[in-house]
C-alpha positions as CSV (number, residue, x, y, z in Angstrom):
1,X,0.0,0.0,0.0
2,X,2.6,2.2,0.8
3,X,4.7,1.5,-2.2
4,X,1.9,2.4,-4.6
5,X,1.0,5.6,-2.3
6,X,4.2,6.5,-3.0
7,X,4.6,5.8,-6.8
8,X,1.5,7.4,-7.7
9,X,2.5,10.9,-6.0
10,X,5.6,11.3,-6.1
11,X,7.3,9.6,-9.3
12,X,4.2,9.4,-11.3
13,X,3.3,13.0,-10.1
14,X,6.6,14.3,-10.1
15,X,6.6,18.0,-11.2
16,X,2.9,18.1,-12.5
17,X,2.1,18.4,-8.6
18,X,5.0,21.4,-8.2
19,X,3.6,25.0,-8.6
20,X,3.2,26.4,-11.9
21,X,4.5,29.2,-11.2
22,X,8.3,27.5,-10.2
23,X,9.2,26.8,-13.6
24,X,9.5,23.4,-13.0
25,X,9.0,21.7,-16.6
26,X,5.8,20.2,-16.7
27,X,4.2,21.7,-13.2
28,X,0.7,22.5,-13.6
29,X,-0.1,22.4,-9.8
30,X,-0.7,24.5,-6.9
31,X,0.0,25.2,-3.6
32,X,-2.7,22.3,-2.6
33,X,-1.3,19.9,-5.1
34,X,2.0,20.6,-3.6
35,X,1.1,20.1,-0.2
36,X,-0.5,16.8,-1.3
37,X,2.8,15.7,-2.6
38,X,4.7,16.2,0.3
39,X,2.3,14.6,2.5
40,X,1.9,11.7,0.6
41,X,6.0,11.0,-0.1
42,X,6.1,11.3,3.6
43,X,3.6,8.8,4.4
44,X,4.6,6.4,1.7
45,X,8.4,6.4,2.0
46,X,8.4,6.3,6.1
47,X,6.0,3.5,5.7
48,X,7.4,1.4,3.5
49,X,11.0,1.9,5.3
50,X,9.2,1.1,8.6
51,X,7.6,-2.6,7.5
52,X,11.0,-3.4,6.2
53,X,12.3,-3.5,9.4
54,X,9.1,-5.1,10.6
55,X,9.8,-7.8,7.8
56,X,13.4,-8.2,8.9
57,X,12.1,-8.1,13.0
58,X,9.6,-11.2,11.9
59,X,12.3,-13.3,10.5
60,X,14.9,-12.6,13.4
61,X,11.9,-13.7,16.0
62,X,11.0,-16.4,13.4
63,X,14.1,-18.2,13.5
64,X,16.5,-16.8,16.1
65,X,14.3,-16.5,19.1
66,X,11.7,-19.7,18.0
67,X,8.8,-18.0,17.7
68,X,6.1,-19.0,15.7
69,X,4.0,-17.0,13.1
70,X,0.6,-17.3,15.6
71,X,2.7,-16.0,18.4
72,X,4.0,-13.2,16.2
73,X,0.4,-12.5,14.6
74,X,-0.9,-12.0,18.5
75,X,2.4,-10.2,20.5
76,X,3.9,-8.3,17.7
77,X,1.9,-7.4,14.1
78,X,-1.5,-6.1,15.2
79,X,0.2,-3.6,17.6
80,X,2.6,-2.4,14.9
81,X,0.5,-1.8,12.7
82,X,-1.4,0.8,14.5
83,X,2.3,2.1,16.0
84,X,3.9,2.4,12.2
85,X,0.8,3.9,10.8
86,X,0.4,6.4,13.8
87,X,4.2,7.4,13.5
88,X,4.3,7.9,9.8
89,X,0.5,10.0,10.0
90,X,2.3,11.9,12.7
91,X,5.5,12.2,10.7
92,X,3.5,13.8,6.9
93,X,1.1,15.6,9.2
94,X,2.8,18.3,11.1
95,X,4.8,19.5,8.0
96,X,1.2,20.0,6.4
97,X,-0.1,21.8,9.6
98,X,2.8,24.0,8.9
99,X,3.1,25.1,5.5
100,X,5.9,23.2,5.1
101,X,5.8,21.2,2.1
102,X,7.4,23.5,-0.9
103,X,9.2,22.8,-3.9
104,X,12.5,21.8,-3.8
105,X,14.6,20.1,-7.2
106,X,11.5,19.2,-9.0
107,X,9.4,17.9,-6.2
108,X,7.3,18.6,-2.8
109,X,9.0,17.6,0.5
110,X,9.5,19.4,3.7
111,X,11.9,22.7,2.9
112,X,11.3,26.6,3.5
113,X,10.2,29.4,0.6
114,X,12.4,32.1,0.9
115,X,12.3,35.8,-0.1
116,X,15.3,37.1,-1.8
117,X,16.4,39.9,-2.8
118,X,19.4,41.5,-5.4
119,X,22.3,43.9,-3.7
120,X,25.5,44.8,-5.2
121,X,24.9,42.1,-7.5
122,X,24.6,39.6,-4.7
123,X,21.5,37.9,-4.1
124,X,20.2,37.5,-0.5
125,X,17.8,35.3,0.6
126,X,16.7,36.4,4.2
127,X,12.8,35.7,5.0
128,X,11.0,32.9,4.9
129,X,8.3,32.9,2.7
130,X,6.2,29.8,3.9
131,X,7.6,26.9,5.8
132,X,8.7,26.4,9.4
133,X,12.4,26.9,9.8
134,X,12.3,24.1,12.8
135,X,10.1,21.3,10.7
136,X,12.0,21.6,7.6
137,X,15.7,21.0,9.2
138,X,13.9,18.2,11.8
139,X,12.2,16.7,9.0
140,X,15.7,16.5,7.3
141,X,17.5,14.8,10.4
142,X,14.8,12.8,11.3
143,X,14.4,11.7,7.4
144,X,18.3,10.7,7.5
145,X,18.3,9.0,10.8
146,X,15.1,6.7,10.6
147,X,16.7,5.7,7.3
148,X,20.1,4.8,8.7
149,X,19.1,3.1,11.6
150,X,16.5,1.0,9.4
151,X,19.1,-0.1,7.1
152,X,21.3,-1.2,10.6
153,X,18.5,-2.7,11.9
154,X,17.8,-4.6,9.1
155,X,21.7,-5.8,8.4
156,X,22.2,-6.6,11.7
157,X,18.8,-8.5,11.6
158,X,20.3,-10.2,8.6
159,X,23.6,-11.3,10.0
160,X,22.0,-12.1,13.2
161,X,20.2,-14.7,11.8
162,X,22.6,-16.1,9.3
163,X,25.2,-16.8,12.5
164,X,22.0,-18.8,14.3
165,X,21.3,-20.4,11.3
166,X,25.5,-21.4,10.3
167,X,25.7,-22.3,14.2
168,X,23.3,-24.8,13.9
169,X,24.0,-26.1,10.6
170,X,27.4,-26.8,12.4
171,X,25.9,-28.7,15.6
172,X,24.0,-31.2,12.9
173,X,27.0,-31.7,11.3
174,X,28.5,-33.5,14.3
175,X,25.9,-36.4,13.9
176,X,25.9,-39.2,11.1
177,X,22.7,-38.7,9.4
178,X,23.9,-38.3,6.4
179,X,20.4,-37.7,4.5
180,X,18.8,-35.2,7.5
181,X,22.2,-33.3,7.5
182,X,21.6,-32.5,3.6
183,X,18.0,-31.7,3.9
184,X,18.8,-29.4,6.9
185,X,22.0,-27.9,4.7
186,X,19.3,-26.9,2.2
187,X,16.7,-25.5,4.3
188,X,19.6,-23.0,5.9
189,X,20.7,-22.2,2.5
190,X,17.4,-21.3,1.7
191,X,16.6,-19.1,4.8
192,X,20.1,-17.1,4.3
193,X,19.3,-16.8,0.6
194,X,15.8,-15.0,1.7
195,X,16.9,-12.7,4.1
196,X,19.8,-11.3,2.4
197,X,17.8,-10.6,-0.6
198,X,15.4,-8.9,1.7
199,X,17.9,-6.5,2.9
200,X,19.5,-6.2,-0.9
201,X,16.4,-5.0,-2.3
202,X,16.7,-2.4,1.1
203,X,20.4,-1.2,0.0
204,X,19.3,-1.2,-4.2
205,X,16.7,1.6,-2.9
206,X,16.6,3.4,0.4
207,X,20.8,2.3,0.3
208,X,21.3,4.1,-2.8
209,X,18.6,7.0,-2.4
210,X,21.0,7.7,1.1
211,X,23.8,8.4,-1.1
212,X,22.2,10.6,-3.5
213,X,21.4,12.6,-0.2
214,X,24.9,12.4,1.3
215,X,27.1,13.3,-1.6
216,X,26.9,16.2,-3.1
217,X,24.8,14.9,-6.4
218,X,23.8,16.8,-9.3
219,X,20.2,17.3,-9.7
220,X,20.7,14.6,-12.6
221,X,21.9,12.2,-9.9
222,X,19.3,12.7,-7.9
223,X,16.9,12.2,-11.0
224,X,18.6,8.8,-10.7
225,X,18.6,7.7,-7.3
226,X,14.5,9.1,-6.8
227,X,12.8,6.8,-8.9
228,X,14.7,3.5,-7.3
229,X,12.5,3.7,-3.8
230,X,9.4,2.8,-5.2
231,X,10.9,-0.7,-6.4
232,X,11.2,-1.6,-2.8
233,X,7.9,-3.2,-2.5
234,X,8.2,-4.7,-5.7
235,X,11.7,-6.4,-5.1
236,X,10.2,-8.3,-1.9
237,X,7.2,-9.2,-3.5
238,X,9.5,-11.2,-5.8
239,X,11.7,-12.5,-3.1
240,X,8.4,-13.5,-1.4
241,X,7.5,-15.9,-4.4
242,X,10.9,-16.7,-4.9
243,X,10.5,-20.1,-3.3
244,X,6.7,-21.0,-4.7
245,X,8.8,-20.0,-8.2
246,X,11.8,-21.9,-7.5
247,X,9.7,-25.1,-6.2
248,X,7.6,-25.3,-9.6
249,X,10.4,-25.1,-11.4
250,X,12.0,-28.0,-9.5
251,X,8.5,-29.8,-10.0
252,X,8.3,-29.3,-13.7
């Protein structure tokens, strides 16, 4: 949901939501289309960043800590749903309530409209326009640092599990059962094979969005770098029916 949220307004929209008066190519919008925008890139990318690491959290409890899905349905997922979409709501709303959400490299997000003026030749940019000084730079920190410590979580998640999963591997190799020791080789294989490809599809978006952000990009590279966080829901859909795929094939 979050993924397609997120396509549909921010790289479908793209500048046909910015202001028309920006001279943006394209932008036919308004302030309210704008505002829209931002909202719903906020909403959709925080989202979708946050069920990653749910995604990653399930699998750790899964198979490190030995829980099983019905546990995991009762303790964990109903509550986080209504905490991740809570946060995120929080998170696109008090930009909006704000003014905040202004045009910035083609786009809508949380940044300031300033008033500038020409002196000796100089231009000066001094008064704020529209936009909250204080939302638009704790937007920006808070943007970077959910993202980081999602795509920690998420590799630490990852390595986490494939330790618990080598260790064991390791304990049924001491034993002489030849056949269960292959059948168990393969089910590990398959379970580190998952989860890093999970937290690939993480770093081939959000990873690779960070360091459009972080180095100092062109506004081509960020053209590049935008368009890849989208795929994220996509990617694990596929790693999802990896296995059913991978199964038929073997069956066929």
């Amino acid at each position: 949901m979050f993924d397609i949220i997120y396509s549909l307004f921010v790289p479908f929209g793209g500048t046909w939501m910015v202001p028309k008066g920006t001279g943006w190519r394209w932008a036919v919008g308004n302030t309210a289309s704008c505002s829209a925008q931002g909202f719903f890139y906020m909403f959709g990318a925080f989202g979708e960043l946050f069920y990653q690491a749910a995604i990653s959290l399930n699998i750790l409890l899964l198979i490190v800590f030995g829980w099983t899905q019905e546990k995991f349905a009762k303790k964990v997922e109903k509550p986080m749903h209504v905490i991740i979409i809570t946060v995120v709501l929080i998170i696109a709303i008090v930009p909006l309530a704000f003014q905040s959400y202004n045009p910035f490299c083609g786009q809508c997000i949380p940044t300031l409209v300033w008033k500038c003026s020409i002196k000796d030749e100089k231009e000066s940019c001094n008064w704020v326009l529209r936009g909250a000084r204080t939302v638009a730079v704790v937007s920006d920190i808070l943007s970077g640092a959910l993202l980081i410590i999602a795509l920690i979580f998420c590799t630490v998640a990852m390595v986490w599990v494939y330790l618990h999963v080598r260790r064991q591997e390791l304990k049924m190799q001491e034993y002489n059962f030849r056949g269960h020791n292959e059948e168990h080789h393969r089910e590990s294989k398959r379970i580190r094979k998952i989860l890093l490809l999970y937290t690939l599809s993480l770093y081939l978006t959000y990873g690779i969005a960070l360091l459009g952000v972080l180095l100092p990009l062109p506004y081509n590279g960020l053209f590049l770098t935008r368009p890849l966080t989208p795929f994220l829901g996509f990617l694990n859909m596929l790693v999802y029916f990896l296995p059913n795929c991978l199964k038929y094939q073997r069956d066929h």
